[in-house]
C-alpha positions in Angstrom: 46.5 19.3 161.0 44.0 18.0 163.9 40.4 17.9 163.2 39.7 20.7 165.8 42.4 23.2 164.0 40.9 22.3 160.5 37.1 23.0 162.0 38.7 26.4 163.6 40.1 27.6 160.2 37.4 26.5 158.0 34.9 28.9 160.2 37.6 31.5 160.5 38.2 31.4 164.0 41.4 32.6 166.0 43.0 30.7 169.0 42.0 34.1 170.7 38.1 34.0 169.2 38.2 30.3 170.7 39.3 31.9 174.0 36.3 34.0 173.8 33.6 31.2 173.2 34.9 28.6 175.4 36.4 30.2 177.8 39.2 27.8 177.8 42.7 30.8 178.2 44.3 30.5 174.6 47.6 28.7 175.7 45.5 26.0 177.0 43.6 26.0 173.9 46.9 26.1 171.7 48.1 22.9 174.1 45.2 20.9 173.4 44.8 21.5 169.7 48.4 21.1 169.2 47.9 17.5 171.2 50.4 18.4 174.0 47.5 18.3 176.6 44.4 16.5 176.8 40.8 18.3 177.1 38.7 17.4 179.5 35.0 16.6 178.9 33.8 19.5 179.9 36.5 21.5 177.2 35.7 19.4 175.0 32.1 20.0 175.2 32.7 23.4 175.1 34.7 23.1 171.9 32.5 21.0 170.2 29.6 23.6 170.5 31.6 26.4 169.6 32.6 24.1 166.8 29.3 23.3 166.1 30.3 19.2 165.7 30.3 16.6 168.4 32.6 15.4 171.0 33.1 11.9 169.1 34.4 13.9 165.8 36.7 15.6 168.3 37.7 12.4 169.9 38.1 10.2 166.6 35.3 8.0 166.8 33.8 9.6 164.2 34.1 11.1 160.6 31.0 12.5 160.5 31.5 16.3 161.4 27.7 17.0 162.0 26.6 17.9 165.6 23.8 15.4 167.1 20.5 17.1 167.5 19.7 18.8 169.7 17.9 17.5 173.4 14.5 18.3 172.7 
């Protein structure tokens, strides 16, 4: 399972609730999580704040699943 799936089930989230808070259309979403199509940075941006981590965990340059602070 990719790290974006595992991060989706652990909060509970559907593809469709994804849908919702990205506003990336669900077979899209299903595309990219299933690694069939690659995010942009913007979707990725998107998914990593409805994910609450950051883009590098998404990417794999990281293990850390923790979101950067904030820009203050």
């Amino acid at each position: 399972m990719t790290p974006m799936k595992v991060l989706r089930k652990e909060r509970g989230y559907s593809q469709v609730k994804m849908q919702m808070l990205t506003g990336i259309d669900q077979s899209d979403y299903s595309k990219i999580e299933s690694g069939k199509r690659n995010m942009t940075f913007e979707q990725c941006r998107r998914i990593a704040l409805a994910l609450e981590t950051s883009m590098d965990y998404l990417a794999g340059l990281t293990d850390e699943q923790q979101p950067y602070p904030p820009k203050k």
